[in-house]
C-alpha angles and dihedrals in degrees: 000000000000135000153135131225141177104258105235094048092057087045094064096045096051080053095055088047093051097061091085099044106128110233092211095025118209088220130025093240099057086073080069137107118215120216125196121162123171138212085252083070098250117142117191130191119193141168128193138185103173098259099045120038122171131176127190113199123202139161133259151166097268113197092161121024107212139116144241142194118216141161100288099210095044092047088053093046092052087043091052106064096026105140111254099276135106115286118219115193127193145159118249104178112299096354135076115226121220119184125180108168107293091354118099129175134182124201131192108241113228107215100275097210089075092061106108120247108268122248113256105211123241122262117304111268097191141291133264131193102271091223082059095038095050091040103047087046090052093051092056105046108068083066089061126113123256096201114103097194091061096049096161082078091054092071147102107224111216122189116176128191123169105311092342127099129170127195115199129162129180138192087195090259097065142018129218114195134172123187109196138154121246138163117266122195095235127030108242094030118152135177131156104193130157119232126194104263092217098053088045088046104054092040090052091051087046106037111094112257096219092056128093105243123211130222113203120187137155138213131280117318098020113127103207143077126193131210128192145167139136099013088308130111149174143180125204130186111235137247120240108283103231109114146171118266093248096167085061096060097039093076131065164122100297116191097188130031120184125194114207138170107265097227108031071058101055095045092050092049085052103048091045088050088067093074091045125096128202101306104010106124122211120243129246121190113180119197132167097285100354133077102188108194114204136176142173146176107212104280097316094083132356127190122206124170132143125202126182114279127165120222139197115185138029115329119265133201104196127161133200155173114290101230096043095063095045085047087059098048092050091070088055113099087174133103092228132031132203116230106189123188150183103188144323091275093045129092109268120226120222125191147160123258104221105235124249108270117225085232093077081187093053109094120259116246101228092193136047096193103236114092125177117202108195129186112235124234105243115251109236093189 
């Protein structure tokens, strides 16, 4: 084996690769990178642990097809801080070569026979813009659950019908949903499917934004999901499919709806959460044309700041987490937000206001498809 490639390109891929590198691998060889390139000039990186794999493809100057197995993390930390030059990379007896201007390095190959197949991923399902894929990704997972005995939690719930896909995750105090269009591959098309939060979430981060990305799934009873875009892949092994019905809670009576500008907002939340400790919920008090946001810790600090609101409704006075709310104002790209309520003790709705668009003529958007549902922290005084 035998090739050259620029070396930030191979940096990113090795990057890529690296995500699924167990830290405490089951088997020796899954530490391992595996290498292929072929005479066509194609060089692809992958990693694989059995649950995760992910494979960048590039393109390089191949003079020898052939591939390699080597240890994955110390292969992206030398990549890493190679100098800017072209990296050539080959294969002398038991070692892989790798040259970058006055650099060399030398690794020690693992036998590469041992390395498991590689997952294919199922048929493709349809495409969807990679900016609207990673944000609305990015929008969901903060919602998702940390506790590994209840998986089902982890996850990233998709449902698909048609051209409609919706992304929702839940920690059971709070719900993150986002309704959006897509293209499937075949009109008519539905799936509801679970997907491990933290392995969305990473591909989404790492996937490039100006690229299509493709959704692959297969029928029922299939156990993996695939994810592509820009030369990059991945394959993940599903949760068990059984979910909340989220759509359910995420519509209501609401006695009180407040309308508030998105980032005064943020930076009040913020300031008030200094005072706070480890359960101490910050204070909102909504009145016609005033949010008063308000937080203590017993006698030791107290935080106490207002900022214009408009209400409809019946006043509230609702407190709540700190960082769920600011969870939940991080998925709003708009200037203003929509807090509805029913009361102190009832999940709370949050929602984008679409912005005013220069066409006055043009029609208003009256959604912008994410919506958070938080449970409040109740008020003992």
């Amino acid at each position: 084996m035998e090739f050259r490639v620029d070396r930030q390109t191979l940096a990113d891929a090795v990057a890529w690769a690296a995500r699924t590198l167990p830290a405490r691998p089951a088997l020796p060889v899954l530490a391992g990178m595996l290498i292929e390139v072929t005479d066509q000039g194609e060089l692809t990186l992958a990693g694989f642990d059995y649950e995760v794999s992910a494979r960048a493809r590039e393109d390089a100057d191949v003079a020898e097809p052939g591939r390699a197995l080597v240890p994955g993390r110390l292969l992206a930390d030398i990549v890493r801080n190679l100098p800017p030059h072209p990296v050539e990379v080959v294969t002398k007896g038991s070692e892989v070569v790798v040259r970058c201007g006055p650099a060399e390095f030398g690794l020690l190959t693992l036998p590469v026979e041992d390395y498991p197949t590689l997952p294919e991923p199922p048929a493709v399902a349809g495409t969807i813009p990679g900016d609207l894929f990673a944000t609305a990704i990015a929008q969901v997972t903060p919602a998702a659950g940390r506790d590994d005995t209840l998986p089902m939690l982890t996850g990233v719930r998709i449902d698909i019908d048609g051209d409609t896909m919706w992304l929702a995750c839940t920690d059971r105090y709070r719900i993150a949903a986002r309704e959006l269009t897509w293209s499937p591959a075949e009109e008519g098309f539905t799936a509801g499917v679970v997907v491990p939060a933290r392995t969305l979430a990473d591909t989404a981060k790492a996937i490039r934004r100006d690229s299509a990305v493709t959704i692959s799934l297969g029928g029922a009873g299939d156990t993996l999901i695939g994810v592509s875009g820009g030369g990059r892949s991945m394959t993940s092994r599903l949760l068990d499919d059984q979910y909340i019905n989220y759509r359910s809670r995420l519509t209501g009576t609401w006695t009180s709806v407040a309308e508030v500008q998105v980032a005064p907002f943020v930076e009040t939340i913020k300031r008030a959460a200094l005072v706070t400790e480890r359960g101490t919920p910050v204070r909102l008090a909504f009145t016609a044309d005033e949010l008063r946001v308000s937080a203590a810790t017993g006698d030791s600090a107290r935080a106490n700041e207002s900022l214009p609101a408009q209400l409809s409704g019946d006043d509230i006075d609702i407190a709540f987490a700190p960082q769920y709310l600011l969870d939940g104002l991080a998925g709003i790209d708009t200037e203003y937000a929509r807090l509805e309520c029913a009361s102190p003790t009832k999940a709370a709705l949050l929602t984008g206001i679409p912005d005013k668009k220069d066409d006055e003529d043009a029609p208003s958007e009256s959604d912008t498809g994410f919506r958070y549902l938080a449970m409040p922290v109740r008020l003992t005084s």
